[in-house]
Structures are given as C-alpha cells and as structure tokens.
C-alpha positions as CSV (number, residue, x, y, z in Angstrom):
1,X,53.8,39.8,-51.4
2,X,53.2,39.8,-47.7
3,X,51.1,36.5,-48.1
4,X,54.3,34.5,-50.2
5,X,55.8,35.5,-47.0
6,X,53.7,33.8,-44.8
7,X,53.0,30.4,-47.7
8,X,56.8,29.6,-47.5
9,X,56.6,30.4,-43.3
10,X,53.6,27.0,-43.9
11,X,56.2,24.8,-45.5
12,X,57.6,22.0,-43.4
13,X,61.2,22.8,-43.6
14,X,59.9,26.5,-42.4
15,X,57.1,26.1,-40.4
16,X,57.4,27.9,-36.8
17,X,60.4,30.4,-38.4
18,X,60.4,33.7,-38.6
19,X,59.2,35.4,-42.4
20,X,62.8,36.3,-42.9
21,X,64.3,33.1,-43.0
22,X,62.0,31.9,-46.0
23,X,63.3,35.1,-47.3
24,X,66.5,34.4,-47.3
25,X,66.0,31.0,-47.8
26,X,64.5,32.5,-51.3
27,X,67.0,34.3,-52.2
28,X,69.2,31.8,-51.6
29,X,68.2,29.2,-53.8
30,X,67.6,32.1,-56.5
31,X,71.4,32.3,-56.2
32,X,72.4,29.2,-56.5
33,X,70.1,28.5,-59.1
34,X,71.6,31.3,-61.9
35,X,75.3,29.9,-60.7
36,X,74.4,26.3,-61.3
37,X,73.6,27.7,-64.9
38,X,76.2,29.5,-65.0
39,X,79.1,27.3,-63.9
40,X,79.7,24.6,-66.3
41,X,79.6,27.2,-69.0
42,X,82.6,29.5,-67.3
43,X,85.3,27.5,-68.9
44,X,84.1,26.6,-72.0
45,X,83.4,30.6,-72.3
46,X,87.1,31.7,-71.4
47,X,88.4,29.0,-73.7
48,X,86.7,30.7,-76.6
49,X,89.0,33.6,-76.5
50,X,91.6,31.0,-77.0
51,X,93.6,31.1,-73.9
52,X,94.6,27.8,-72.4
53,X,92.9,25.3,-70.1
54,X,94.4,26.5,-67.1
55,X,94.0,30.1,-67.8
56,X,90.0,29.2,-68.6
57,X,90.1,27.5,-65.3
58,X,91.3,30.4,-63.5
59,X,88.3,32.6,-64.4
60,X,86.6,29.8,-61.6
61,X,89.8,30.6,-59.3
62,X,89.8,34.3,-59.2
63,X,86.0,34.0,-58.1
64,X,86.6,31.8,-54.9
65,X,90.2,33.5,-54.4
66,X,88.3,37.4,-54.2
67,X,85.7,35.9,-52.0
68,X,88.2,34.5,-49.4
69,X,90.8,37.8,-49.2
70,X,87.4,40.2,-49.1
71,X,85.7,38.3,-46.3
72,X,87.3,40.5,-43.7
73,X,86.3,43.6,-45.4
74,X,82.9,42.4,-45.9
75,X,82.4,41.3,-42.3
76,X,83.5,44.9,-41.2
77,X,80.9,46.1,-43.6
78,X,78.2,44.3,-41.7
79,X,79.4,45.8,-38.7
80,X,79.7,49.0,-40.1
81,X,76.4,48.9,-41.8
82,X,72.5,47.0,-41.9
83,X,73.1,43.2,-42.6
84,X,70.4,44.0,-45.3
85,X,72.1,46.7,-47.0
86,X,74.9,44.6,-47.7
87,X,73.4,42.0,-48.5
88,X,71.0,43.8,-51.6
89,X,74.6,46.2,-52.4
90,X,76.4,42.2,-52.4
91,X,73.4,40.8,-55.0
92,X,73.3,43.6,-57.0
93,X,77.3,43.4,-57.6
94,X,77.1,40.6,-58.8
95,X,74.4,40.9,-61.1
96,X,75.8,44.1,-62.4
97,X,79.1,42.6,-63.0
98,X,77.6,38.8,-64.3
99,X,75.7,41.0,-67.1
100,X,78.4,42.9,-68.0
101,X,80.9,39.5,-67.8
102,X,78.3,38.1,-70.8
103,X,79.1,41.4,-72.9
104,X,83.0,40.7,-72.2
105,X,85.0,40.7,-75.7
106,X,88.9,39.6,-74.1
107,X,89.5,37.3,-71.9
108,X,91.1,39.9,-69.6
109,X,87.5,41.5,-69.1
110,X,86.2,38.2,-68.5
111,X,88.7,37.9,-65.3
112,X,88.4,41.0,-64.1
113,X,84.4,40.9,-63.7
114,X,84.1,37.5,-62.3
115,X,86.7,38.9,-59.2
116,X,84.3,41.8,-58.8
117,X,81.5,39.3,-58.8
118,X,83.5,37.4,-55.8
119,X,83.5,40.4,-53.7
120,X,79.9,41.0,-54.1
121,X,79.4,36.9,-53.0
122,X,81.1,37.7,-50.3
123,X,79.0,40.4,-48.8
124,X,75.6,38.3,-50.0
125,X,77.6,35.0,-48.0
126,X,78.3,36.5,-45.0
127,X,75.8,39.7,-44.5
128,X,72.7,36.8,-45.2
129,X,74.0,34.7,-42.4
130,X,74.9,37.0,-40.3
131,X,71.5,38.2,-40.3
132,X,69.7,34.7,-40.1
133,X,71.4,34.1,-36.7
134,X,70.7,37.9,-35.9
135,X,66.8,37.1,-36.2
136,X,66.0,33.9,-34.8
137,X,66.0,32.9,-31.3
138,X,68.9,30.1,-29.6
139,X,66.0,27.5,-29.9
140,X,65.3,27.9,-33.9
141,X,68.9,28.3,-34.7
142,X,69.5,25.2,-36.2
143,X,66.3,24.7,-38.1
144,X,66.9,28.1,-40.0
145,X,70.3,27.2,-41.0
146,X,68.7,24.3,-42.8
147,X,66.7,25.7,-44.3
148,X,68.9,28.1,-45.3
149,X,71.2,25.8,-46.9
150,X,68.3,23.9,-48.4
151,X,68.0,27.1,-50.6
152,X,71.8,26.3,-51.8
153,X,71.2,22.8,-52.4
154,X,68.1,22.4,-54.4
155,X,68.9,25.7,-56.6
156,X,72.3,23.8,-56.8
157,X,70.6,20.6,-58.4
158,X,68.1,22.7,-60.4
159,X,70.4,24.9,-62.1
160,X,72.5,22.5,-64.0
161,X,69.3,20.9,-65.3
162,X,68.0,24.3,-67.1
163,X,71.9,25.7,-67.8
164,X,71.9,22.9,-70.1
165,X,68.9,24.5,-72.4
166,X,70.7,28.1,-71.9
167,X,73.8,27.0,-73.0
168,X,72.1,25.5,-76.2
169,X,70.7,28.5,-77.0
170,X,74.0,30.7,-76.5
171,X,77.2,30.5,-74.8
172,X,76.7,34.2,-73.2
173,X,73.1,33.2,-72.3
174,X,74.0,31.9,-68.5
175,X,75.7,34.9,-67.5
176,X,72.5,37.2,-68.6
177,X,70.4,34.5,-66.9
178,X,72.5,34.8,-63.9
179,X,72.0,38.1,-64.1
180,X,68.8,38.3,-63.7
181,X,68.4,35.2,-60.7
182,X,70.6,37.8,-58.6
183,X,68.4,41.1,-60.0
184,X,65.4,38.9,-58.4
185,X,67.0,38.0,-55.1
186,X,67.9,41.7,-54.8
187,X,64.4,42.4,-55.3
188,X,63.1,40.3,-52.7
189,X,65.6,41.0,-50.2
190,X,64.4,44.7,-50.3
191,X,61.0,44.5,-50.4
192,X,60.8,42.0,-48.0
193,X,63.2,42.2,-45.5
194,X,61.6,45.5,-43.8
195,X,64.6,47.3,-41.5
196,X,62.3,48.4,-38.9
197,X,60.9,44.9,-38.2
198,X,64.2,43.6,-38.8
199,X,65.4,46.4,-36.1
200,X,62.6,44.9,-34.0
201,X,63.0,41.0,-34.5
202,X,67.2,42.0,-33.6
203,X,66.9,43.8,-30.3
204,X,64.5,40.5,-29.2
205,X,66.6,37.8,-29.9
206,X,69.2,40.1,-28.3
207,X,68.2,40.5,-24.8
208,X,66.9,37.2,-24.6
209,X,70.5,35.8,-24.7
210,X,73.3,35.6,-22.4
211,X,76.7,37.9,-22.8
212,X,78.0,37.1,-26.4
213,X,81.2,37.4,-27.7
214,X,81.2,40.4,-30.4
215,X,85.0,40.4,-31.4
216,X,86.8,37.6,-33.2
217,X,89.5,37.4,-30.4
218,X,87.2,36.5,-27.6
219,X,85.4,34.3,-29.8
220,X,88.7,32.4,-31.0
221,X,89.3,32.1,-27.0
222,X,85.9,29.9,-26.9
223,X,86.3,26.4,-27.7
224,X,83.1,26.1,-29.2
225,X,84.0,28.5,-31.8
226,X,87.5,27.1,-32.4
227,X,85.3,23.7,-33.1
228,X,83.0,25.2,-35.5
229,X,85.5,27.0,-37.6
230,X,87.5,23.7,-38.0
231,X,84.6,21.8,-38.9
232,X,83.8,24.0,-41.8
233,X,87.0,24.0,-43.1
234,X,87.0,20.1,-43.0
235,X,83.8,20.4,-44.4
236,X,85.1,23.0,-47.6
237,X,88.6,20.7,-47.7
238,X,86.0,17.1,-48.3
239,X,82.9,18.4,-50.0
240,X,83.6,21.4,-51.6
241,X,86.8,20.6,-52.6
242,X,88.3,17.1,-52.5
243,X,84.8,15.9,-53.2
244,X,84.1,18.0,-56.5
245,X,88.0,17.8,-58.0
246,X,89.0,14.0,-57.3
247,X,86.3,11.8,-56.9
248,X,84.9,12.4,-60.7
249,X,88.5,11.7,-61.7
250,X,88.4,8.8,-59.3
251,X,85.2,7.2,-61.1
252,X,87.0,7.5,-64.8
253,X,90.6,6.1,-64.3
254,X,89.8,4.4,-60.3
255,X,86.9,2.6,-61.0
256,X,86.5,2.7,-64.7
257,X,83.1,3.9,-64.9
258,X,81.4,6.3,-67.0
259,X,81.5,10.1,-65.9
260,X,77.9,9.8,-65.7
261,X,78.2,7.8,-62.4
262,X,79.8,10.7,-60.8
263,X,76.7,12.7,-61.7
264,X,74.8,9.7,-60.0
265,X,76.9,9.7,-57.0
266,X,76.8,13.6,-56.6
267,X,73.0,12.8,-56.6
268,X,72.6,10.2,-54.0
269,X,74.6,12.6,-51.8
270,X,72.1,15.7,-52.7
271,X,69.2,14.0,-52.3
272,X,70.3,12.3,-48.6
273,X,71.7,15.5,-47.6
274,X,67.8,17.2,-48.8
275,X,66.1,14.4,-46.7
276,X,68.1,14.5,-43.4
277,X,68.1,18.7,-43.4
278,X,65.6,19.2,-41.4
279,X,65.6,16.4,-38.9
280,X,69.4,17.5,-38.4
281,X,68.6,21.3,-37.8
282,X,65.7,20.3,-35.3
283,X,68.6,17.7,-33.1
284,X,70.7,20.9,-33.2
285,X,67.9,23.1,-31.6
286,X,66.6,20.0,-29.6
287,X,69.3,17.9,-28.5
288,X,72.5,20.1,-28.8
289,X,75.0,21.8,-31.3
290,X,77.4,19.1,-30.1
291,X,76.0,15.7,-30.6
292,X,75.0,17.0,-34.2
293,X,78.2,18.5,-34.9
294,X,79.9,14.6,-33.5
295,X,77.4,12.6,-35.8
296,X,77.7,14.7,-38.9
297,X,82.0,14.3,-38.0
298,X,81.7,11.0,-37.8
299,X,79.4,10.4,-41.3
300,X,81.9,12.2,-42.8
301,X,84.7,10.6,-42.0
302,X,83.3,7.2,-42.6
303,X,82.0,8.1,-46.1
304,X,85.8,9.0,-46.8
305,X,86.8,5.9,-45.2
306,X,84.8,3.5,-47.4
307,X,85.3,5.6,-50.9
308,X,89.0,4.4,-50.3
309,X,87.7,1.2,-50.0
310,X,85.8,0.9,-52.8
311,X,89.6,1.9,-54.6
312,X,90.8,-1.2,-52.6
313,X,87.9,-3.5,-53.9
314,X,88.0,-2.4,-57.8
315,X,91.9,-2.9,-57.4
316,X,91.4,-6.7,-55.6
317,X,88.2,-8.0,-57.3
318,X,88.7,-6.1,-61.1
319,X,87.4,-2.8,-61.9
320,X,84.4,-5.4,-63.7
321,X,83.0,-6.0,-60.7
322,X,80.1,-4.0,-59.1
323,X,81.3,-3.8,-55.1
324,X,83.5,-0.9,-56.2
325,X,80.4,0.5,-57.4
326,X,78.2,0.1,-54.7
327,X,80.5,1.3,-52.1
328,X,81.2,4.1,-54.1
329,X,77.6,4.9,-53.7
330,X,77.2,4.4,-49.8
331,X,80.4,6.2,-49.2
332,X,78.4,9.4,-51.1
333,X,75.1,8.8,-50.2
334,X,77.4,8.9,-46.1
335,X,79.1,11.7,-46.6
336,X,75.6,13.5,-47.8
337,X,74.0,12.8,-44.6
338,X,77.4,14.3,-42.8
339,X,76.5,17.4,-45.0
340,X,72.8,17.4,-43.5
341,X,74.3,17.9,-39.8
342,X,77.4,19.8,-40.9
343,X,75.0,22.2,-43.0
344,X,73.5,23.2,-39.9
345,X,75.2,22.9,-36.3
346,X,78.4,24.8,-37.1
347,X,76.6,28.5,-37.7
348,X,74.2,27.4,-34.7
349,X,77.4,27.4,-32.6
350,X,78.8,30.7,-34.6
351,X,74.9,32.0,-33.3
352,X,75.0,31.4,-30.0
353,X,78.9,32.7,-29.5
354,X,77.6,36.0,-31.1
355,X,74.8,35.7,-28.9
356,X,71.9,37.8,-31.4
357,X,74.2,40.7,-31.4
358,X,76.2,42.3,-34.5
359,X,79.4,39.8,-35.3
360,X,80.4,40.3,-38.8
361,X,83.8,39.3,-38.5
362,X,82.9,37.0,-36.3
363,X,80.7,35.3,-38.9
364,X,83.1,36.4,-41.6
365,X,86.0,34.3,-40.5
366,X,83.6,31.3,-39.9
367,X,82.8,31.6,-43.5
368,X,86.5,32.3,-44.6
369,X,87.6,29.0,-43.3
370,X,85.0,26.7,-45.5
371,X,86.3,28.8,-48.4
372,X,90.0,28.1,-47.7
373,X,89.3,24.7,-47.6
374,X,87.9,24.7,-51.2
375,X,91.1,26.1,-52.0
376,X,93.3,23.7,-50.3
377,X,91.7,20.5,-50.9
378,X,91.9,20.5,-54.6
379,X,95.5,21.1,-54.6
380,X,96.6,18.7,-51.8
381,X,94.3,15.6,-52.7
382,X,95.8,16.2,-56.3
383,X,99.5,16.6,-55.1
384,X,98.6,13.0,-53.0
385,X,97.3,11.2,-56.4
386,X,99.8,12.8,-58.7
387,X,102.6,11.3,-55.9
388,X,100.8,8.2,-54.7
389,X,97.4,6.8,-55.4
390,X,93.6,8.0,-55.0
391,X,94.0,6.2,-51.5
392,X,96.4,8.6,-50.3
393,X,94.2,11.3,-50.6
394,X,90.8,9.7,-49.4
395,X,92.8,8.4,-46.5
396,X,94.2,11.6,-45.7
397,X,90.8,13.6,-45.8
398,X,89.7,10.8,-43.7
399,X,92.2,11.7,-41.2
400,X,91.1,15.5,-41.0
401,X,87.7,14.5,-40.5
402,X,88.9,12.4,-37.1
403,X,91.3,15.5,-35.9
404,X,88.2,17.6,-36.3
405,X,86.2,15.2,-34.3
406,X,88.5,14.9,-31.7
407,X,88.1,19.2,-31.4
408,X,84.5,18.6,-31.7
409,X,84.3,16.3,-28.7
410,X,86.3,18.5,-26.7
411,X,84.1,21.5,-26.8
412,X,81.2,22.7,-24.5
413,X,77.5,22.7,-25.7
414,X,76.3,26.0,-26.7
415,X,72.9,25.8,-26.7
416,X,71.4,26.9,-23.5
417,X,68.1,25.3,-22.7
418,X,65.2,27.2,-21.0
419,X,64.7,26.4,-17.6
420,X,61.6,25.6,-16.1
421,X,59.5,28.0,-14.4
C-alpha cells in the first residue's frame, strides 16, 4: 500500500506533495465517483413511492440543507478531535446510511437517511480540508488544493457515465454502489493516513509559519479571509447553483437546443477546468493567492457576461442560428477556467489565515458559504426568470462576480515568500 502512496506522489498534478494529499485526493474522487452514480437516480427513486415532484426533489434538498446547518458542529468536531477521525467517522456515515437508504420501503425513510448522510458529508468536507492545509507547507498550498479538487471533478464526470449501467440494472443499485465507493475511501483514509506521521507532518508546517488566526472572529477581522469566503459563495451561487438549475433550462426554451448540449457545455467547462488545475494551483503558490483569486473573478464574471449574450444573439439573429450556440460554449468553457483558479486560491488563503494550526471553524464557515450559495442561487436566478427573462438572472450573477472582485482587489496577499539567505 505504501508504494500506491508514493505512484500517485509521481503523478504530475502530485509530484513534489506530501503522500497525504494523493490520499485525500483518492478518496476524494472515490466520493464523488459513487455520488455521480448516485445522483441522477435520487429523484426518480423518491418518485417511485409516489410522492410528487417536488417532494422527490427534496430528498436532494434535505442533503445540502443538513450539510450547511451541521458545518458548525462538524468544524467544532475537528477542533475537538483528529482531522482523520472525523473524516473516516464522516465516510463511514454516509455509507452506513447510503446502504441502508437503498433498503428504504417509504419515502419518509428515504428522507430521513439522505439528511443523516449530509451530516456525515459534512465532517468528510470540512475534516479533509482542514487537514490538507494542516499538512502542507504555505509554498505547496495551492497545488494540493488542486489536486484535491481534481479528485471531485474527474469522479464527478466518471460517475454519471457508469451510474447509467447501475441504474439499468436496478433502481436501488447506486445507493449500494455508493455505498461501497464511501466503504473504500474509509478504508484508505485509515490505513493510510498514519496519526503519528500526520502528528509529525502538523507540528512542521506549524512552526514554520507566522502567528495564525485560530478563531473565526479574528479571522473574519482579516480581509483576506472576508475575500475568500465571498469568493466561494459567488463561486456556489454561479457554478454550483445558477450554473446546474438554469442554464440546462436556458438551452431547451432560450436557445432551443437539445438537452444534450447542456451535457456538452457542462463538458467543455469540466475538461477546461481539468486542464488549467494545476497551472492555477502552482500561480497561487508561485505568484500569489491574489492575482489567482482576480483572474479566476474576472473569468467568471465574463463567462456570465457572454452566456447572456448568447440569449441576446438567439433572440436578434433566430434561435436557427449557430452564434447562440457558440457563445454558449465559450461562455462555459470561461467560466470553467474561472473554476480552475477559484478551485484553488480561496482555501490557500483559508491556509495561510489558519497558519498550519487547528481551525475547524475556521475552515467550516469557509465551506458553509459555497454551500449557502448553492442554496440561494437556484432560487433567486429562478425568481429572476420566472419575473423577467434568462437575462436577468445571468446579468445579475454577473454582477456578484464584479462585487466580489472588487473585495478581492482590496485584500492583502497572503502568501509570504521566503526570503533569501
């Protein structure tokens, strides 16, 4: 096992990191692997117990709704208790309650499990990067939230692709597949993330940094923090949430394409986003939190900018024309490499404030704001289209990206550069 350890440490988007971030990088995409099987087949599962579409679609809600109130608590667990602790208790939570979810014979069982199963997300979400920051030094910050997040985004496009031959076998199938992604993760995390090296690799990266900011108060004081906290939730409000609710909505009645180009679009974003990762996490450890935070701001801003333009040019030239299309395409494939930066320079910042040492809440909140943006961007950007037009709401997100920009050019850089002997 030692030596899968050190392959993935040989892999360009991990080469120079500490073992533990291939680790978590792992288990990461082992995650988001069983819950991009799992996923499209939530609804269509509720819905067989006959309830109605919006009850079906809650059984998605109650998931992200747990996950946001139990950040706190899980934050304050990491405090409380080993990062790595939490994090195998979080996975195996979920898989416990995933399995039992595929046994589920009302619909009220159904709900109940999957809110369970968002408190154990939680405590995986926030007790895994909490620990990333905790291991690597100021220097290597950015790179291993990359990579990182890489594990989320290629698990992410994998999983769909096998959930549909699960689903075809049975509708239960993706929660016992799940199920056992999250038993594997667990696995890994506890064989190998060791707690005396971890002990080790933590009191290093500790006193080689400055005096960090342990408590969420002093940390909302620093500017840099404020910064990265409103970036994420931009980022949760546009790509999480706006992103995934309107724009396939957008293609179907705004341009009058097939769903399949949302699928397409989605794609172009993915696979920019995978290419620009690790350049973007090596300009954050290189070249400053900042100017990667104020490039991935601005990418994402105009990606919103010219996806309302592409509604313009289907409304002026016909929805038979093909500039729609095509901007549709360059405003995703933009807002993708936004994502690559944004993926990245935010929890750098959130590492450096805590400055190696033990910030659950710290990291906790961070994470809580991304989540309460995919809770509010659905529902305004609907509100806006239901009202107005698909314009409104593009224009508005596009808006939030500049006010966040604005906060991001404001605040100090956080990465503090060795200086010469």
């Amino acid at each position: 096992m030692r030596r899968i350890g050190h392959a993935l440490g040989r892999t360009p988007l991990l080469k120079g990191l500490p073992v533990e971030v291939g680790v978590i990088t792992a288990v990461a995409f082992c995650v988001a692997l069983g819950f991009g099987i799992l996923a499209p087949a939530i609804p269509v599962f509720a819905r067989s117990f006959g309830v109605s579409t919006m009850a079906a679609s809650s059984v998605i809600s109650v998931f992200a709704l747990v996950r946001f109130i139990s950040s706190p608590a899980a934050g304050a667990m990491v405090n409380r208790f080993s990062e790595r602790s939490v994090l195998a208790t979080g996975l195996i939570i979920v898989s416990v309650s995933s399995l039992a979810a595929g046994f589920s014979q009302t619909f009220v069982q159904l709900i109940v499990l999957r809110g369970i199963g968002g408190l154990g997300s939680t405590m995986f979400t926030v007790s895994a990067l909490s620990l990333l920051l905790r291991t690597v030094s100021a220097d290597q910050r950015g790179r291993a939230t990359s990579a990182y997040q890489s594990g989320f985004l290629f698990g992410g496009i994998a999983g769909p692709l096998v959930g549909g031959l699960v689903v075809a076998f049975s509708i239960r199938a993706p929660f016992f597949v799940y199920s056992a992604t999250l038993g594997i993760a667990a696995v890994v995390t506890l064989v190998f993330l060791s707690p005396s090296k971890l002990h080790e690799k933590e009191e290093a990266v500790s006193h080689g940094e400055s005096a960090a900011l342990e408590t969420l108060g002093d940390a909302l004081r620093h500017p840099a923090y404020r910064a990265a906290i409103s970036v994420n939730f931009i980022t949760g409000f546009v790509t999480l949430g706006l992103r995934m609710a309107i724009v396939p909505l957008f293609v179907t009645e705004g341009l009058k394409r097939g769903a399949t180009w949302s699928g397409i679009g989605f794609l172009v974003a993915a696979a920019i986003q995978a290419v620009l990762l690790l350049p973007a996490g090596r300009m954050a450890d290189t070249q400053g939190r900042r100017k990667a935070l104020i490039i991935g701001s601005i990418a994402l801003a105009a990606g919103m900018l010219v996806i309302s333009i592409s509604d313009y040019a289907a409304n002026a030239l016909g929805t038979a024309s093909i500039v729609g299309l095509v901007l549709f395409l360059v405003a995703l494939g933009t807002q993708g490499a936004g994502s690559a930066f944004l993926s990245s320079a935010p929890a750098a910042v959130v590492g450096d404030i805590v400055g190696g040492k033990r910030g659950g809440i710290v990291v906790s909140t961070f994470q809580m704001m991304s989540d309460l943006g995919i809770v509010i961007g659905p529902l305004v950007a609907g509100l806006l289209v239901d009202l107005l037009d698909f314009d409104w709401a593009f224009i508005a997100a596009t808006a939030l990206c500049l006010v966040s920009l604005l906060v991001v050019v404001a605040m100090p850089e956080t990465l503090k550069k060795a200086q010469p002997a």
